[in-house]
N, C-alpha and C positions, 0 to 999 in steps of 0.2 A: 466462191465464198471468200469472204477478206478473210488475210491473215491474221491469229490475233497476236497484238504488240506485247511482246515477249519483254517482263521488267527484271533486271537485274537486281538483286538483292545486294545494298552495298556492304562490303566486310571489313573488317579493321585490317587486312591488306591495304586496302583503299585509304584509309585512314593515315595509317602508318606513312605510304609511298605520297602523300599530297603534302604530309607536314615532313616527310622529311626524316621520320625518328623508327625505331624499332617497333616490330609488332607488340615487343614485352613492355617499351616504354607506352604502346596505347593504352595495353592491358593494363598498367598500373594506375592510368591516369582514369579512366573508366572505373576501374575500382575502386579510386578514393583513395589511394595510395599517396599518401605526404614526402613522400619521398624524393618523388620527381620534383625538377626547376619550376616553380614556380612558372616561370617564362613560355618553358619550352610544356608544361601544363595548359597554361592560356589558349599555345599554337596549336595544340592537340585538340582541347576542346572547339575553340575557333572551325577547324577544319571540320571535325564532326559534325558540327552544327550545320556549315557550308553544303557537306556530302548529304546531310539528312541522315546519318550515320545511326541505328535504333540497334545496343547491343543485344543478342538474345539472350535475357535472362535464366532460362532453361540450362542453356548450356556454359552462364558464365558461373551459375552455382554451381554446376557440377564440375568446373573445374577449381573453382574455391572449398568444392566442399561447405559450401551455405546457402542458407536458404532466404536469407536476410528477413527471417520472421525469429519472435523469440515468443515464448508461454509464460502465460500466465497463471496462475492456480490461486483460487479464493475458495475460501469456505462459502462463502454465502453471497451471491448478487445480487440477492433482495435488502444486504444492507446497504444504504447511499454510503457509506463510509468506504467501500472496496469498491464500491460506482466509481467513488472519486481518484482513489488510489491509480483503478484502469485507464481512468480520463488523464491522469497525470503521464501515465508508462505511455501511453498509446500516444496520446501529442508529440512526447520527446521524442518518441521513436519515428513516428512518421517524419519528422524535421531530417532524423538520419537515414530515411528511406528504409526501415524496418518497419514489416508488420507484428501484429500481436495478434497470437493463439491463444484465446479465454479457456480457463478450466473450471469450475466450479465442483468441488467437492461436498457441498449442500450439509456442511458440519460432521462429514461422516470422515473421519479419521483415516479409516482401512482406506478408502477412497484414495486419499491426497497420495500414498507411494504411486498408487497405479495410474493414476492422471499425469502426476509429476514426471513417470520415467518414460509415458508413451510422448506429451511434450517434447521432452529432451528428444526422444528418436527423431521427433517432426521438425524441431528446429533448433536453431544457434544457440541457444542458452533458454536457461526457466529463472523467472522469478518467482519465489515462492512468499506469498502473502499471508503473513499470520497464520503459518501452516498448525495445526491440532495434534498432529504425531506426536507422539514422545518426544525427547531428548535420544535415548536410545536409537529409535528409530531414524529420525532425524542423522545422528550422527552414522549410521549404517548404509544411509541412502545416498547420504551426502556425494561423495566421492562420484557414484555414476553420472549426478544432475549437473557437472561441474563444465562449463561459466555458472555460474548458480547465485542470484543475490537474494537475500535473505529481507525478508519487511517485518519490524518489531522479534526479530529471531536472529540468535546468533549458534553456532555450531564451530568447533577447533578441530572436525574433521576433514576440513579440506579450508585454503585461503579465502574462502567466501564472501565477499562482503557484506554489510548488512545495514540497513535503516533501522533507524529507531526512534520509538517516540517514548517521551519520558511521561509514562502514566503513572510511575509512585509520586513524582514531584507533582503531577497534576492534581490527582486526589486530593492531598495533602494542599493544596491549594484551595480546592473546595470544600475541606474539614474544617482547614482557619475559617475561609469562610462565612460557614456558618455559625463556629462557635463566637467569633468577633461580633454575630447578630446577638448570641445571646443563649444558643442553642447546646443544650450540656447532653441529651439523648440522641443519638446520630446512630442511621443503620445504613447497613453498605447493601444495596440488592444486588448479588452480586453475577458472574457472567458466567457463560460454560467453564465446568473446572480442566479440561483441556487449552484453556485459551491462557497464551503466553500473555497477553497482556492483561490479565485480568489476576496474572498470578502478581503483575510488577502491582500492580493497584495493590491485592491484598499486604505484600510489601512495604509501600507507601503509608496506610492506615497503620499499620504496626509500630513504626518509626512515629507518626502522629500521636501515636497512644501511649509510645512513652515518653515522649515530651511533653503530652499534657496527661497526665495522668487521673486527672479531674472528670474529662468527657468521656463517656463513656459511648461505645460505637458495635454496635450488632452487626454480624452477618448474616445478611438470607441467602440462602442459596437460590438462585435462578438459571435467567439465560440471557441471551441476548436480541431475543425478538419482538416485536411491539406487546405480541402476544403475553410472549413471559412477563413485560412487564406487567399490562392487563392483569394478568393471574396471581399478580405475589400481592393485590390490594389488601388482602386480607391480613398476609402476615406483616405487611409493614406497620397496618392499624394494631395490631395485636403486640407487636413491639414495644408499644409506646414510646416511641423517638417523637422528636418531632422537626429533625431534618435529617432527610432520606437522600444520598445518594445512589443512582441508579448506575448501570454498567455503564451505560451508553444513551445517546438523545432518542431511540427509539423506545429501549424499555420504561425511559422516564416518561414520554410522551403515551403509552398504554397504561402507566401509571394514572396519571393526568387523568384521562379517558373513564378509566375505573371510579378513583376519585368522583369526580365529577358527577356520574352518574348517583354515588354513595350522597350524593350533597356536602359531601367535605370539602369548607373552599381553603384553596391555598393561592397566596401564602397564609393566609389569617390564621388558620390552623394546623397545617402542614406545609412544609417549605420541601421545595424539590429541586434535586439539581442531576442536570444529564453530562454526558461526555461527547466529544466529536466536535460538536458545531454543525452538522450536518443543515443544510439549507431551508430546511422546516422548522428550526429550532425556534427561532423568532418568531414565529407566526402560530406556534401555540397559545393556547388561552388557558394562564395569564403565558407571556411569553418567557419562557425556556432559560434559566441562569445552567453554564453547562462552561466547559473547557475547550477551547478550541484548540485544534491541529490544522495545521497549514498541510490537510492531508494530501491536494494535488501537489505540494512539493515533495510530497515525499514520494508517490508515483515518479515525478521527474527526476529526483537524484538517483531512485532504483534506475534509471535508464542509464542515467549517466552513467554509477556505477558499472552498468551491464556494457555498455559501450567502452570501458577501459579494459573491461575483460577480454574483450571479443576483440580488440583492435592490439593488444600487448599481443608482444612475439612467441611469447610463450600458448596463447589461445586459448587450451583446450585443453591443456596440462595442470589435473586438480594438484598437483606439487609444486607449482608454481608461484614464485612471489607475487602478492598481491599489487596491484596500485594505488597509490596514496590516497588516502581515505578510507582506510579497510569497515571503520562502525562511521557511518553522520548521528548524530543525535539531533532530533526534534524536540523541543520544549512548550505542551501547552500554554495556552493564556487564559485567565479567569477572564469569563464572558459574565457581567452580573446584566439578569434582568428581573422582570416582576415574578418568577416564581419562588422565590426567597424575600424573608424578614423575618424582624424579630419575632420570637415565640408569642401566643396569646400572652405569655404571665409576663412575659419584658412590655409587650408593646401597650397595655393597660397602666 
């Protein structure tokens, strides 16, 4: 019987002894480590390449202590607005050779600690996406999840970074808006009362309401699913507004839907405006006037910030100085399309 051809596994000995450098200088260069010469970087790679050199990731995490994956946690995956967020972390992170660990806490509060802190077990850092916890809580938790970047949330419990999108100035973009149409009764349909950004909106209205003191603006209370919007038809008609801002392009788009069905057309009789931008916005009938966020960038900055954390010397240390950039702020844009104009009694 032939014998069978016995293959040697090549090892960064190998590596090391062909370019010439230390075992720790391969290990750095494999790592990603900036440290090393540039030069004598190339010659390491170079040679690797040469050897067919394949490091084992198994055991080059367990001697870094990483797993080169980081978690994510969203409330909700059925909305495209945290679709887009993941689409933004996950691109940047794959460029850096990082995976992403999806959490989904499906709007349940109690949820988001215990998702967040099994994450953290499983890998390098959590991003936490428009998390629903308290503040309290929040600040309680903080400290364990720490590399930890924060999206539309901020926390003084630990150096945290955090993304942000300005949805008071947004609103208030879409209240001028419509009152510049003509519009003096406006209601806000507004989002789960857990949700951070929904508290920055009710904020923004406020500030609107007392520089125009004239417009007058209702709050419904809702949610933030197609559904919720679907279901608030009634009380938005019962309000007597007649430009309705919705939390977001999904409840304004169940809005629409309801509408629709009622024979009420808009804009001619109700003017509707959503939030997001989300990819379907346009292609509603009539199509969708709503605020845009540049949400995949802000998926990518959460990385980047995540990647300043996890690459600083400090690491893993929540007492640790931050990296420049501790808050980015995002600013929507007024997207106008045909579900807004002037009221029946202006446009007569």
């Amino acid at each position: 019987m032939a014998k069978r051809a016995q293959t040697t596994r090549v090892g960064i000995s190998d590596v090391a002894a062909k370019a010439g450098v230390s075992l720790a200088t391969v290990s750095r260069v494999m790592n990603g480590n900036l440290s090393v010469d540039p030069q004598i970087a190339t010659r390491v790679r170079a040679t690797a390449t040469e050897l067919k050199y394949q490091p084992n990731p198994t055991g080059r995490n367990l001697a870094r202590g990483k797993t080169d994956t980081v978690g994510v946690v969203v409330p909700d995956l059925g909305n495209p607005t945290f679709q887009s967020v993941l689409r933004g972390v996950s691109r940047a992170a794959a460029l850096d050779g990082y995976r992403v660990l999806i959490a989904d806490s499906s709007e349940v509060s109690s949820e988001e600690s215990i998702l967040a802190s099994e994450a953290r077990r499983r890998c390098d850092g959590v991003v936490l996406c428009a998390p629903r916890m308290s503040p309290a809580e929040l600040e309680e938790l903080a400290p364990s999840l720490y590399p930890m970047v924060l999206v539309n949330r901020t926390t003084d419990a630990t150096s945290s970074p955090s993304v942000i999108v300005d949805y008071g100035k947004g609103i208030q973009d879409l209240a001028a808006h419509l009152m510049e149409l003509g519009h003096t009764r406006l209601a806000y349909v507004a989002g789960p009362e857990s949700s951070a950004s929904n508290g920055l909106r009710l904020a923004g209205l406020a500030t609107f309401r007392e520089a125009n003191p004239s417009i007058e603006i209702q709050v419904l209370p809702n949610g933030s699913t197609f559904e919720d919007g679907y279901n608030s038809a009634a009380a938005v008609l019962d309000s007597g507004a007649t430009g309705i801002m919705a939390f977001n392009d999904l409840t304004a788009m169940g809005l629409l839907s309801n509408l629709n069905e009622r024979g009420i057309r808009v804009p001619a009789e109700l003017s509707v405006t959503g939030f997001d931008d989300i990819p379907f916005a346009r292609y509603t009938t009539p199509a969708l006037t709503t605020a845009d966020v540049p949400i995949v960038e802000v998926g990518e900055q959460a990385w980047r910030q995540m990647r300043d954390l996890l690459n600083s010397p400090e690491g893993n240390d929540a007492g640790a100085s931050t990296p420049e950039g501790v808050t980015r702020t995002f600013s929507p844009s007024l997207v106008v399309r045909g579900s807004t104009a002037a009221p029946a009694s202006k446009a007569q």
